[in-house]
Backbone as ProteinMPNN parsed JSONL, in Angstrom:
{"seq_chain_A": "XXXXXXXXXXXXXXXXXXXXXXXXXXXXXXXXXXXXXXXXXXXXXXXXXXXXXXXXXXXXXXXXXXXXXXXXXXXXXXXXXXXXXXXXXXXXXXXXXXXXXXXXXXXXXXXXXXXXXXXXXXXXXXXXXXXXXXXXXXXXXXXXXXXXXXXXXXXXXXXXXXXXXXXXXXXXXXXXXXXXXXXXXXXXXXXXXXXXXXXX", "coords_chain_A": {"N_chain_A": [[-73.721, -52.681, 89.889], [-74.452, -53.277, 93.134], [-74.171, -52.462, 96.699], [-74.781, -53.44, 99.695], [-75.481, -53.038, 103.129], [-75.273, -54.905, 106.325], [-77.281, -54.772, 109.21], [-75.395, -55.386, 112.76], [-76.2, -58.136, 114.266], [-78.761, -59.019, 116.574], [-78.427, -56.005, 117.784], [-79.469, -53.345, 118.973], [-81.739, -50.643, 117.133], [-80.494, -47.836, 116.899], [-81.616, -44.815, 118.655], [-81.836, -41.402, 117.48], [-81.906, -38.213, 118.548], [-82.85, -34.819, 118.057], [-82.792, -31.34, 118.578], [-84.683, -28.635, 116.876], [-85.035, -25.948, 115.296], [-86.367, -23.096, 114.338], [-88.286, -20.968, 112.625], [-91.383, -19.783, 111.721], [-93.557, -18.098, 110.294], [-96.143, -18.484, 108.795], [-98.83, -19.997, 109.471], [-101.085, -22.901, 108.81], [-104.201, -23.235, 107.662], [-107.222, -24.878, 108.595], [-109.71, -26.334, 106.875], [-111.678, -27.003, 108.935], [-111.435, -24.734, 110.827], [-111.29, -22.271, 109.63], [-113.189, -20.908, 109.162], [-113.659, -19.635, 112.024], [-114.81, -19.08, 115.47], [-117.823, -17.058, 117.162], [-117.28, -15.234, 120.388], [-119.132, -14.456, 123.483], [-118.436, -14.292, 125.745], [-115.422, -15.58, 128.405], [-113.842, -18.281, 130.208], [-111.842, -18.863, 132.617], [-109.434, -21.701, 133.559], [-107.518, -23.559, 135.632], [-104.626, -25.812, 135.554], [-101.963, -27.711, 137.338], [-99.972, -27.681, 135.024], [-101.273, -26.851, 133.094], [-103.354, -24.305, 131.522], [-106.795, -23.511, 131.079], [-108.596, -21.971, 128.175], [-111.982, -21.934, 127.864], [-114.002, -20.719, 125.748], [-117.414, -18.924, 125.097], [-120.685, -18.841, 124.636], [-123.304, -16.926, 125.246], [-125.869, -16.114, 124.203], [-127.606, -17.5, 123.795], [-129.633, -20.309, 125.346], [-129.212, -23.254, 126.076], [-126.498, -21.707, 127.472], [-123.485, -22.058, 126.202], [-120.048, -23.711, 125.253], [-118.179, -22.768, 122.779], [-115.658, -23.03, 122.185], [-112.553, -24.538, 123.112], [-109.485, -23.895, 124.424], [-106.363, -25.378, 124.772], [-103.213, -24.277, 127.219], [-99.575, -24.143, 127.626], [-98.324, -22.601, 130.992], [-96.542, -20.57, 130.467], [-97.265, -19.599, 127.704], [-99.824, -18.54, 127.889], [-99.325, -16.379, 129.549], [-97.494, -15.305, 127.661], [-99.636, -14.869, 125.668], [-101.136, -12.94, 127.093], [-99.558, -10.589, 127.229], [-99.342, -10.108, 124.794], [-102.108, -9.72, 124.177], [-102.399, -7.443, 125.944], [-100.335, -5.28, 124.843], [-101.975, -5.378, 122.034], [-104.404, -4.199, 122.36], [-103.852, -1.384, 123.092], [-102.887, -1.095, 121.386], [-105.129, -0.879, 119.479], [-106.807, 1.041, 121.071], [-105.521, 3.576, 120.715], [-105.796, 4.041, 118.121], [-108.801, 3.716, 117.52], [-109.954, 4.7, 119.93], [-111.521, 3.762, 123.252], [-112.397, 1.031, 123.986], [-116.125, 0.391, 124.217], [-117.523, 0.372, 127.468], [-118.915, -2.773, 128.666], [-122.535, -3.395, 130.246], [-122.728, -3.252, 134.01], [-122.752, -6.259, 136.264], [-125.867, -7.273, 137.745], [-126.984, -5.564, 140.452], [-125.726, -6.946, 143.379], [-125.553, -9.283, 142.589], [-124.339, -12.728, 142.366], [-121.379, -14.388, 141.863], [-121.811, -17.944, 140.458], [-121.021, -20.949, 141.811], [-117.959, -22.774, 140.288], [-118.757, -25.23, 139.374], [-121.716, -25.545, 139.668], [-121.454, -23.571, 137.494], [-120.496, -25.024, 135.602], [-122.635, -26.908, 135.334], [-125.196, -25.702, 133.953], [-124.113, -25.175, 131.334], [-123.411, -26.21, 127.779], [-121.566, -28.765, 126.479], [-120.188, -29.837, 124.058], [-119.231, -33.103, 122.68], [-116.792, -33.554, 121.33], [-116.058, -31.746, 122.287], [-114.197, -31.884, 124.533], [-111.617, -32.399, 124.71], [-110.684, -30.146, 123.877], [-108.288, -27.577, 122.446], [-104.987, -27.621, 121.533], [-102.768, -24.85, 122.29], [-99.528, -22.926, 121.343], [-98.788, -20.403, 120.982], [-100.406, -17.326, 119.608], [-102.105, -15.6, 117.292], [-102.702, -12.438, 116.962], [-105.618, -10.28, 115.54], [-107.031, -7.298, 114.891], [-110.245, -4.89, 114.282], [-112.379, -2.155, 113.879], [-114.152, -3.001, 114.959], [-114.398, -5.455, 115.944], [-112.1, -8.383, 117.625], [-109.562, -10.749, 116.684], [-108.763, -13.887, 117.59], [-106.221, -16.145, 116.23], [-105.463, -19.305, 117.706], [-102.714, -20.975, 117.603], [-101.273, -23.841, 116.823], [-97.767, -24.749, 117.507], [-95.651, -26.549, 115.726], [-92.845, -28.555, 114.585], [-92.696, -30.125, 110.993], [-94.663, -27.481, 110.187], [-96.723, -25.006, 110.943], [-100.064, -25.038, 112.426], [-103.187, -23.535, 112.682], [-105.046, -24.073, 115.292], [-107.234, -22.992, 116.747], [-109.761, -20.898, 115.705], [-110.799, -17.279, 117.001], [-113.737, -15.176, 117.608], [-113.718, -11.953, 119.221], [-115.913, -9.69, 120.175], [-114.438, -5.796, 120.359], [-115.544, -4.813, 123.124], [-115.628, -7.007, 124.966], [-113.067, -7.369, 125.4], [-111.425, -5.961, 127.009], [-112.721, -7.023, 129.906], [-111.935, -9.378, 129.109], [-109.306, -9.305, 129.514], [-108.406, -8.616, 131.814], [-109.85, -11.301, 133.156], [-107.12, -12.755, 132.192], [-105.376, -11.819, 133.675], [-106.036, -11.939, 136.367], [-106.238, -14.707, 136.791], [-103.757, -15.533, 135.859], [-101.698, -14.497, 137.826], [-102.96, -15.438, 140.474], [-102.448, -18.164, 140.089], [-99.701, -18.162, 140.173], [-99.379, -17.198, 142.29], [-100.018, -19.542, 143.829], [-98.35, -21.418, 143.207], [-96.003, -23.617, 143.907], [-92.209, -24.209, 144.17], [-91.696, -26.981, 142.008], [-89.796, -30.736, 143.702], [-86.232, -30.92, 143.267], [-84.253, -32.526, 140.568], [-83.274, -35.495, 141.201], [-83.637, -35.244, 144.059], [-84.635, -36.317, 147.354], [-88.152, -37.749, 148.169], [-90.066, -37.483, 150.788], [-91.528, -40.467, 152.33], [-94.473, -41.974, 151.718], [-96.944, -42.841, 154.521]], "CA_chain_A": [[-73.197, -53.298, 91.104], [-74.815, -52.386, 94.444], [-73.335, -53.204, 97.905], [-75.895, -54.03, 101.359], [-74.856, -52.727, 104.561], [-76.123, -55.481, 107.158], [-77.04, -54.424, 110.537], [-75.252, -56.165, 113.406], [-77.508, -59.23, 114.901], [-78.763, -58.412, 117.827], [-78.364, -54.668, 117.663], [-81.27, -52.034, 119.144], [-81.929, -49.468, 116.284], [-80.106, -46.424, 117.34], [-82.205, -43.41, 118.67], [-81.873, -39.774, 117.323], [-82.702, -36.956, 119.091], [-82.089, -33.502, 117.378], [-83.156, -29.71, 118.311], [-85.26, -28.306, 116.046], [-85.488, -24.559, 115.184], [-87.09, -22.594, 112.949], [-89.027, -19.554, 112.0], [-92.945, -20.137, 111.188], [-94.454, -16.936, 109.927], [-97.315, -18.818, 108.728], [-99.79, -20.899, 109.777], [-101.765, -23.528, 108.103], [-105.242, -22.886, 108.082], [-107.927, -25.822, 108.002], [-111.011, -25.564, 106.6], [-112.7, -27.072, 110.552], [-111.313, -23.745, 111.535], [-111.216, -21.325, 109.091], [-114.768, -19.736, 109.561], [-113.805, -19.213, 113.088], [-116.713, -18.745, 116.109], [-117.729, -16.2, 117.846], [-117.459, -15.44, 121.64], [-119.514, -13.468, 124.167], [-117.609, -14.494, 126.939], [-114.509, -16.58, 128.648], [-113.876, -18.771, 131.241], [-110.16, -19.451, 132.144], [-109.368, -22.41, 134.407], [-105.636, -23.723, 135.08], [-104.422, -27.1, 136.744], [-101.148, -28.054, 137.45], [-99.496, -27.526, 134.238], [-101.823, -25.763, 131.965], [-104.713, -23.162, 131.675], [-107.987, -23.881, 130.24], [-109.543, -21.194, 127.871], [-113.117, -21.999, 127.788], [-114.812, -19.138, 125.145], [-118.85, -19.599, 125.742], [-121.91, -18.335, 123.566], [-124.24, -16.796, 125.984], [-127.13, -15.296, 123.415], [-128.9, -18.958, 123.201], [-129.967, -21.075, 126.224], [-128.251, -23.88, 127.474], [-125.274, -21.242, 127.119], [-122.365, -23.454, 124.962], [-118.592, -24.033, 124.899], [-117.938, -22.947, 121.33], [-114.107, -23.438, 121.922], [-111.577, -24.823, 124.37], [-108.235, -24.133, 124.103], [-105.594, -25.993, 126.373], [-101.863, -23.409, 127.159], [-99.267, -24.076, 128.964], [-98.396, -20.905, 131.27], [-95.403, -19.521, 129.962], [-97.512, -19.497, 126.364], [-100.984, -18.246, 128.619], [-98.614, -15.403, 129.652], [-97.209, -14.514, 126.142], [-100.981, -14.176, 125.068], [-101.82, -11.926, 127.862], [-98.865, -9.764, 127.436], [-99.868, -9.714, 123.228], [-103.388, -8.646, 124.377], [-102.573, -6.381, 126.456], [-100.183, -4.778, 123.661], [-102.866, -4.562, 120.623], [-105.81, -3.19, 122.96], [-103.085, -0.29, 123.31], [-102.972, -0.372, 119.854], [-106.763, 0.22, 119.52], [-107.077, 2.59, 121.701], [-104.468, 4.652, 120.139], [-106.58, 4.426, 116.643], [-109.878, 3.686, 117.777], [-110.516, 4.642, 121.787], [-111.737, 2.815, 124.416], [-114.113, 0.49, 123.303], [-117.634, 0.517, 124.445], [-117.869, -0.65, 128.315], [-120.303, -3.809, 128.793], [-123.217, -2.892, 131.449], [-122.275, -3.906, 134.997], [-123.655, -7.284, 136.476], [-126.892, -6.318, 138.389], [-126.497, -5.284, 141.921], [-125.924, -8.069, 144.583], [-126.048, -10.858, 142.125], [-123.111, -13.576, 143.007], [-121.18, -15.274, 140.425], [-122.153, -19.185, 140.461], [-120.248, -21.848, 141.352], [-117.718, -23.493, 139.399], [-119.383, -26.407, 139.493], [-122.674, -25.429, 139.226], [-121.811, -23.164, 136.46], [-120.65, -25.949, 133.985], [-123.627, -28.207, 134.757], [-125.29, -24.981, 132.74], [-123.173, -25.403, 130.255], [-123.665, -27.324, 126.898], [-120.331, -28.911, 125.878], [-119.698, -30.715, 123.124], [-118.382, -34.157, 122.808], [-115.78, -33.168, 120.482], [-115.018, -30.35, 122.269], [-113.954, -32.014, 125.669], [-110.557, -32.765, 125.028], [-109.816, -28.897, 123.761], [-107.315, -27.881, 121.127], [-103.539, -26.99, 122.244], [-102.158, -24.15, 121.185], [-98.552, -22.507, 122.007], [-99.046, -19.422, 119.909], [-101.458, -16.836, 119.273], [-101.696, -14.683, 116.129], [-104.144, -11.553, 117.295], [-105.543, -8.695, 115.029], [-108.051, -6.847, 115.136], [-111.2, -4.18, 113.421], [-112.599, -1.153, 114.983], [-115.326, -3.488, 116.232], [-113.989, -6.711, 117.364], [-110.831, -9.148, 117.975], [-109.659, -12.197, 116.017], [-107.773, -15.028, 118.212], [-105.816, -17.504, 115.615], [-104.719, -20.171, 118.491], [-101.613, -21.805, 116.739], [-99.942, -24.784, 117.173], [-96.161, -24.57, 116.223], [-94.733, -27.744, 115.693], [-92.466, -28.807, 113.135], [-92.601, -28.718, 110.124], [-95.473, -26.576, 109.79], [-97.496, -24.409, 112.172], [-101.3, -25.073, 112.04], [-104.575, -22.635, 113.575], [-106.046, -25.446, 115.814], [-108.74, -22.434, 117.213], [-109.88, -19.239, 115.44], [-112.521, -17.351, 118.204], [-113.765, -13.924, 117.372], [-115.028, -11.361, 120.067], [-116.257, -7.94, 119.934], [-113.931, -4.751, 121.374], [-115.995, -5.215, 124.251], [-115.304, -7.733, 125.763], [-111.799, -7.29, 125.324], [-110.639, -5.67, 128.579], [-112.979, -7.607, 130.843], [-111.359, -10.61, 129.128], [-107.755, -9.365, 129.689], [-108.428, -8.772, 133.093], [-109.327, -12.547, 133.526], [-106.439, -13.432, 131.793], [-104.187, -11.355, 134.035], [-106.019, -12.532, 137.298], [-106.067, -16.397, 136.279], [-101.968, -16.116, 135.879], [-101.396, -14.028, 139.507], [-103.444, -16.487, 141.138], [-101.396, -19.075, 139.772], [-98.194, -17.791, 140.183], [-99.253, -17.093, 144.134], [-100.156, -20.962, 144.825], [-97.678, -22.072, 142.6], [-94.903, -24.025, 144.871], [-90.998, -24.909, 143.25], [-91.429, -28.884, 142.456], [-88.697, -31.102, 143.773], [-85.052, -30.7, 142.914], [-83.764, -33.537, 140.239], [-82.785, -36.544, 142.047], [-84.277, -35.138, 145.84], [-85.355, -37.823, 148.105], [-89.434, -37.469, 148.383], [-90.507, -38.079, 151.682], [-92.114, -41.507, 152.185], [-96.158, -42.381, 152.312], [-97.394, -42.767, 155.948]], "C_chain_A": [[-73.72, -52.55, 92.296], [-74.06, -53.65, 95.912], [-74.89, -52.939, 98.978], [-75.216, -54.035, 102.562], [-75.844, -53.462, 105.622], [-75.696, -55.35, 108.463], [-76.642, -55.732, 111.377], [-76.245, -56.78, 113.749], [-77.544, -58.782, 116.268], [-78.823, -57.212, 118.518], [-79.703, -53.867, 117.824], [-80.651, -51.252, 118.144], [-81.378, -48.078, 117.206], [-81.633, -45.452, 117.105], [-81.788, -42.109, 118.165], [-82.44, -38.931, 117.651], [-82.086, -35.287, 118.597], [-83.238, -32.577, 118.323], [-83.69, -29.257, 117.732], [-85.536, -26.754, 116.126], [-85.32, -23.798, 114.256], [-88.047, -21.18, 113.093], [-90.066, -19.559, 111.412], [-93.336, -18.659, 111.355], [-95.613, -17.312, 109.266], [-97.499, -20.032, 109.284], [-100.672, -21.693, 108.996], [-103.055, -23.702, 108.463], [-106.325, -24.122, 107.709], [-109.067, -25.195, 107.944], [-112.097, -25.786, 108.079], [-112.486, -25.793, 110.379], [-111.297, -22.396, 111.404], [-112.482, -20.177, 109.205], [-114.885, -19.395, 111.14], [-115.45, -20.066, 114.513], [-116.049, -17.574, 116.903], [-118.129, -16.144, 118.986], [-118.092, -14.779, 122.183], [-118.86, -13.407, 125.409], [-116.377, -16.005, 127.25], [-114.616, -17.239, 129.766], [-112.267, -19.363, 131.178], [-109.901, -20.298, 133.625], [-107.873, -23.343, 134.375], [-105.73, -25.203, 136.297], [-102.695, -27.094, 137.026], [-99.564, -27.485, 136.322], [-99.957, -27.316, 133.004], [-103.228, -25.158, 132.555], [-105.614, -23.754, 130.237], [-108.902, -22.85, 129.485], [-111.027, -21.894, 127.452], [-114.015, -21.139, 127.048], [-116.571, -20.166, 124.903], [-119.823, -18.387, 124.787], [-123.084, -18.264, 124.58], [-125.315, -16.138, 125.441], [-128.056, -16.618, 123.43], [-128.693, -19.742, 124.799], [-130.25, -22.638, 125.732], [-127.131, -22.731, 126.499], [-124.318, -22.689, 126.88], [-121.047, -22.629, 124.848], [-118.572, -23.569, 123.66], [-116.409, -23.111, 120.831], [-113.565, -23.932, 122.992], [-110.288, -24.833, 123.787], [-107.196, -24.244, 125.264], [-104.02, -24.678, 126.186], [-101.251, -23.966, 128.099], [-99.269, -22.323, 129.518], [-97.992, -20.439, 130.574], [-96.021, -19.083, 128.424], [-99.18, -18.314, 126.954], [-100.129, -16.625, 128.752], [-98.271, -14.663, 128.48], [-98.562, -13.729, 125.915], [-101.319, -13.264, 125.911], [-101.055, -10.881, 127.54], [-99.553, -9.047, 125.878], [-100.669, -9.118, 123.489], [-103.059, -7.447, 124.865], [-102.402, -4.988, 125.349], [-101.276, -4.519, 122.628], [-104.034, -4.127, 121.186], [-105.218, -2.093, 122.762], [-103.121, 0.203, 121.851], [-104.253, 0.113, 119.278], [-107.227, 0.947, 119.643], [-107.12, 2.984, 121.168], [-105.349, 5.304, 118.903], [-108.18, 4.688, 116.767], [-110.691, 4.515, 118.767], [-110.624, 3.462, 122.159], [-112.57, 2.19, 124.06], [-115.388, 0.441, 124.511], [-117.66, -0.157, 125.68], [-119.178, -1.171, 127.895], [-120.918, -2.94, 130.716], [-122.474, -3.86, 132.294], [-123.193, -5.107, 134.982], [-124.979, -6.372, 137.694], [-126.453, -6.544, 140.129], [-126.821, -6.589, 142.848], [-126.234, -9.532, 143.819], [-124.296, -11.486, 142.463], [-122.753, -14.729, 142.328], [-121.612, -16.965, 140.909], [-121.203, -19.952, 141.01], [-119.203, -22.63, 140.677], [-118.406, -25.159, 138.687], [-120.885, -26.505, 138.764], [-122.951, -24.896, 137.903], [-121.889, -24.113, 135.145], [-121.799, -27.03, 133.845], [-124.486, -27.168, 133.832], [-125.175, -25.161, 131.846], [-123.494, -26.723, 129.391], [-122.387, -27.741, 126.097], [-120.583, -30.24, 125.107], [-119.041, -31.964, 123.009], [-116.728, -34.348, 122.516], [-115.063, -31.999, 121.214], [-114.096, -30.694, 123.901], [-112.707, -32.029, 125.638], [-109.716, -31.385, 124.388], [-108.766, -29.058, 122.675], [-106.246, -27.213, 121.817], [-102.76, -25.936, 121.513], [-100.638, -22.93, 122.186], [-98.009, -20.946, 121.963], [-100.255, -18.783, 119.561], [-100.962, -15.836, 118.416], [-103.224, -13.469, 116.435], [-104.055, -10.091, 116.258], [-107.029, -8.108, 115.4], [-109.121, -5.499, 114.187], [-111.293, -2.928, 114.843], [-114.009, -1.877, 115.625], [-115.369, -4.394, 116.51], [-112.448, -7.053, 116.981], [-110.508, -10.386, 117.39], [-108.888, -12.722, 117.025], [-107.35, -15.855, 117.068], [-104.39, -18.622, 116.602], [-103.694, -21.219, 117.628], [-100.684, -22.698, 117.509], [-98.717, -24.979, 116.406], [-95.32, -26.071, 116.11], [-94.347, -28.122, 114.375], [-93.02, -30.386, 112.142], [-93.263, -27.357, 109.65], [-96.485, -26.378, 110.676], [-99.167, -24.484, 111.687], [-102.37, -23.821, 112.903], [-105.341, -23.753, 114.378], [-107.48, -24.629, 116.776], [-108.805, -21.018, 116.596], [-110.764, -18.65, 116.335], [-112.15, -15.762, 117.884], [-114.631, -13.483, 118.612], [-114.804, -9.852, 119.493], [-115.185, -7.315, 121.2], [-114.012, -4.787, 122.391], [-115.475, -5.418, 125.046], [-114.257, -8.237, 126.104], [-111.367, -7.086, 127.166], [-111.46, -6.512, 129.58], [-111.935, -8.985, 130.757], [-109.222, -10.44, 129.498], [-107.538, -8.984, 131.156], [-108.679, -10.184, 134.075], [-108.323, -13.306, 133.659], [-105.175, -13.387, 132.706], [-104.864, -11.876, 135.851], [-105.53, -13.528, 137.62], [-104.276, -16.622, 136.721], [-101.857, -15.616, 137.424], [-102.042, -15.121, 139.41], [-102.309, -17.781, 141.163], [-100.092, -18.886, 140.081], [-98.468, -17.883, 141.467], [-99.763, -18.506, 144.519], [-98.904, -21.829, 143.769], [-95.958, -22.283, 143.439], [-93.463, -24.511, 143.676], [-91.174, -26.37, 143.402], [-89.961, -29.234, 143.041], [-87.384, -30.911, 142.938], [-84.959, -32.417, 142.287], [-83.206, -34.283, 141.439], [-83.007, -36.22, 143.909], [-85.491, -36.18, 146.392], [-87.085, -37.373, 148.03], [-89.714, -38.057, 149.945], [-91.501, -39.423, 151.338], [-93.667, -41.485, 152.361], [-95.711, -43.318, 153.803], [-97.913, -43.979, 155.773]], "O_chain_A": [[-73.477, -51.354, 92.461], [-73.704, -54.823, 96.026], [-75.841, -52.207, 98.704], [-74.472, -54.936, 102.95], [-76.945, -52.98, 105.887], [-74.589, -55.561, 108.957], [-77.114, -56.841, 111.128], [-77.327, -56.202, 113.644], [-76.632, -58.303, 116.942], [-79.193, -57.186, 119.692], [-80.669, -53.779, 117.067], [-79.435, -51.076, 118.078], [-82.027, -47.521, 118.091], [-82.39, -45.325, 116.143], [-80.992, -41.739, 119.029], [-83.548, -38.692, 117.17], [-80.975, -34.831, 118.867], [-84.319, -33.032, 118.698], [-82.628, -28.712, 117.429], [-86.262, -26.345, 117.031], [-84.379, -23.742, 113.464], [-88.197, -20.657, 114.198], [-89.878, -19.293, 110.225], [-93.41, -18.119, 112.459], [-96.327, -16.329, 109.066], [-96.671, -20.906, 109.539], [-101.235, -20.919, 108.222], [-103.259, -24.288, 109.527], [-106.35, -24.415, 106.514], [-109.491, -24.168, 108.473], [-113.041, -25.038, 108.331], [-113.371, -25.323, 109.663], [-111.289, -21.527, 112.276], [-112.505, -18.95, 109.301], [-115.942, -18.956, 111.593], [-116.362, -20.893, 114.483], [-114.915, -17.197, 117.198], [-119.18, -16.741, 119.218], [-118.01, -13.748, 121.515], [-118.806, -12.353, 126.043], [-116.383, -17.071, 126.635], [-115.53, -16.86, 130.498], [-111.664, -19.972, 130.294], [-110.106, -19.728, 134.697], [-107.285, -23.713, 133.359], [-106.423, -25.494, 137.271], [-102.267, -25.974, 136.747], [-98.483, -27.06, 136.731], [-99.313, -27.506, 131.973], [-103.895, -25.405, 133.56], [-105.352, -24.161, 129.106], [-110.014, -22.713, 129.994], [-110.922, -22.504, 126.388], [-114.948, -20.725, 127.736], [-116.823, -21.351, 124.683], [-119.465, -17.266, 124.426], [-123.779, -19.253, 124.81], [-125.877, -15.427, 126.274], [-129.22, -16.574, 123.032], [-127.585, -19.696, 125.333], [-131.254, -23.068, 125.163], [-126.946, -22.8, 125.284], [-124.441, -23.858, 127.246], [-120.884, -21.453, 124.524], [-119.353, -24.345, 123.11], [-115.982, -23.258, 119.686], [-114.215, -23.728, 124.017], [-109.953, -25.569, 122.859], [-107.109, -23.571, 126.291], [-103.811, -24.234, 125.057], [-101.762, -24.319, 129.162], [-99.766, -21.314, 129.019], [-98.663, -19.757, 129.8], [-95.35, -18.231, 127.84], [-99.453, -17.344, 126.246], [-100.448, -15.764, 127.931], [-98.686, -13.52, 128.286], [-98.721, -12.509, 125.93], [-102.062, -12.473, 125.33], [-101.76, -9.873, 127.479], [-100.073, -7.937, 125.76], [-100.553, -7.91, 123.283], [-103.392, -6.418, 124.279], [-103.224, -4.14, 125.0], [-101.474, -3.333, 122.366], [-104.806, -3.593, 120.388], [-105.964, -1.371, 122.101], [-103.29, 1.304, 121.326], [-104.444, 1.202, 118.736], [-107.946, 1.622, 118.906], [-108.177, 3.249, 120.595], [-105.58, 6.493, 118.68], [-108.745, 5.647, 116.243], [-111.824, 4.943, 118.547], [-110.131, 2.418, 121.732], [-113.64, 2.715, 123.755], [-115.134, 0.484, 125.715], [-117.808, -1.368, 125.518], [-120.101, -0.674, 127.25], [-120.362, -2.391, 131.668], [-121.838, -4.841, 131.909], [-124.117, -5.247, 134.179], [-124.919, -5.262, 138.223], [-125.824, -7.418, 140.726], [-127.927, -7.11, 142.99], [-126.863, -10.512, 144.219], [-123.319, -10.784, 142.725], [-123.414, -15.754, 142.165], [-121.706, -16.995, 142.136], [-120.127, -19.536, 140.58], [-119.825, -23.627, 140.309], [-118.315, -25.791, 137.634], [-121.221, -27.165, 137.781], [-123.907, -25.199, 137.189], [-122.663, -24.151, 134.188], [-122.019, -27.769, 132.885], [-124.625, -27.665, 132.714], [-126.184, -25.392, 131.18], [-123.743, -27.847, 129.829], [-122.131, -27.1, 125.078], [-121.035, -31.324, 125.476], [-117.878, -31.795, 123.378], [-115.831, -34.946, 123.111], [-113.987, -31.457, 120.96], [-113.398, -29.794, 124.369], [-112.284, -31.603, 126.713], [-108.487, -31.356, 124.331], [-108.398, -30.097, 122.127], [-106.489, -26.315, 122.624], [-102.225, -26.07, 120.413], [-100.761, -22.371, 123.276], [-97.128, -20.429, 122.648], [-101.197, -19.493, 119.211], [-99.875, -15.269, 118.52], [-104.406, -13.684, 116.167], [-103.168, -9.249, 116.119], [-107.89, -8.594, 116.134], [-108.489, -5.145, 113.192], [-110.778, -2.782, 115.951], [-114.721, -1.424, 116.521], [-116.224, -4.706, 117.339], [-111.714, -6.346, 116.29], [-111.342, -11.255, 117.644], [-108.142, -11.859, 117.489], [-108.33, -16.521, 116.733], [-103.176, -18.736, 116.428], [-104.148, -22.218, 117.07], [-99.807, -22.521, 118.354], [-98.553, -25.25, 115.216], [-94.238, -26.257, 116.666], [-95.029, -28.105, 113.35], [-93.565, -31.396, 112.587], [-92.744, -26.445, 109.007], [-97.113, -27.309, 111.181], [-99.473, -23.987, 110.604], [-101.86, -23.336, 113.913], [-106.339, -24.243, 113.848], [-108.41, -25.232, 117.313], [-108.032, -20.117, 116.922], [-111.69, -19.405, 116.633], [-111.056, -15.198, 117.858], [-115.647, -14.02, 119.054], [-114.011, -9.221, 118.794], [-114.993, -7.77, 122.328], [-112.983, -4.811, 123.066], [-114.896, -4.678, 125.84], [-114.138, -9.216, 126.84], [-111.132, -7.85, 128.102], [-110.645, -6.865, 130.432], [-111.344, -9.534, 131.687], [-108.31, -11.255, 129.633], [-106.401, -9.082, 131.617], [-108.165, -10.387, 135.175], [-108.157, -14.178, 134.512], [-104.265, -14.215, 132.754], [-103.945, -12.195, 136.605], [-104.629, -13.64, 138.452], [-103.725, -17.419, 137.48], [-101.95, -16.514, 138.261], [-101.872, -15.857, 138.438], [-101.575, -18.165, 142.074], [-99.439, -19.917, 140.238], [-97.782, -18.737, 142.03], [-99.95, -18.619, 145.731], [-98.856, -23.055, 143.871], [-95.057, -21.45, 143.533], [-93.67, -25.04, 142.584], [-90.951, -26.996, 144.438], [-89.043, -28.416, 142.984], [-87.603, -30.723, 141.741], [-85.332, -33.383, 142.953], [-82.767, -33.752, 142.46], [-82.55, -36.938, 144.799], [-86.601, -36.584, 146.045], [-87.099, -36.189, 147.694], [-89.485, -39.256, 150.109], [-92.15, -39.474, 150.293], [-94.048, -40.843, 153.34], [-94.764, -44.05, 154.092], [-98.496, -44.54, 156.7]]}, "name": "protein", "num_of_chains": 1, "seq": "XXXXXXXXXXXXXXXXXXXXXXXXXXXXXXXXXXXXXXXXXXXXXXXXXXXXXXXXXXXXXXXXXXXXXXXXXXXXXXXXXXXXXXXXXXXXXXXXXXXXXXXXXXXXXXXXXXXXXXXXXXXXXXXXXXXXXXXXXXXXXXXXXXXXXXXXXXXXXXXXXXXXXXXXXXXXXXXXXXXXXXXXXXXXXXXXXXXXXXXX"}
């Protein structure tokens, strides 16, 4: 004997909205991403409501995108604070790693503009991978990034990007400009329900 519970006529499908929280100590690793790439340099560019890591392969001409990964801040921030933390931890075991030579005297960085017409980006790679989470370790002679997206049920690596020691502190000095900057043009949006002034 079975019974049939029939929905009222006429009736919208009830919505459910739950909370979700949880505890991801791993990550699910795909094979796109598992062999990583490796970086020689970054480029970090922010709009409105996220930052753009850009990591770039400057040993081969047309220099190339070999990653993009989209953050919001408050996740852009985490990762800077993490870096900062395991360089400290390097040090501690390692030293200082190896400054990179200066740029040559009186040369004057590019453009934004100009720099990415340079630039060889990928079709695939335009729309960037999002990640909210970073898992960082490191060798005594470079840095792993595993950019993680956490969403339930299960947290994935959507960018692995390896650099050398190096280029560590120049890059955590971008990372920590990029946010100031941001933070100093960054205005409070409107207040819920506040009138907007009208178009002219």
């Amino acid at each position: 004997m079975s019974s049939e519970v029939n929905p009222e006529p006429n009736k919208e499908p009830e919505t459910v909205t739950q909370e979700v929280k949880y505890s991801q100590v791993s990550a699910r690793v795909t094979e796109k991403v598992s062999s990583g790439v490796f970086s020689s340099g970054a480029l970090l560019l922010n709009g409105q409501n996220e930052f753009i890591l850009d990591f770039l392969q400057r040993m081969v001409q047309p220099q190339r995108v070999v990653a993009r990964v989209v953050m919001s801040p408050p996740a852009l921030l985490s990762f800077c604070n993490a870096l900062e933390e395991n360089l400290s931890m390097f040090q501690a075991k390692f030293g200082a790693p190896q400054q990179l030579p200066p740029p040559p005297p009186g040369s004057v960085p590019l453009p934004i503009d100009e720099l990415y017409a340079q630039l060889k980006i990928a079709d695939e790679m335009l729309e960037g991978s999002y990640s909210n989470a970073v898992m960082i370790s490191h060798s005594p002679s470079d840095f792993v990034f595993d950019f993680i997206a956490t969403f339930y049920p299960r947290s994935v690596v959507s960018a692995r990007v390896f650099m050398s020691a190096s280029q560590i502190p120049p890059f955590l000095n971008t990372l920590k400009k990029g946010f100031q900057q941001f933070k100093d043009k960054m205005t409070p949006p409107p207040a819920f329900g506040q009138n907007l002034s009208p178009p002219n």
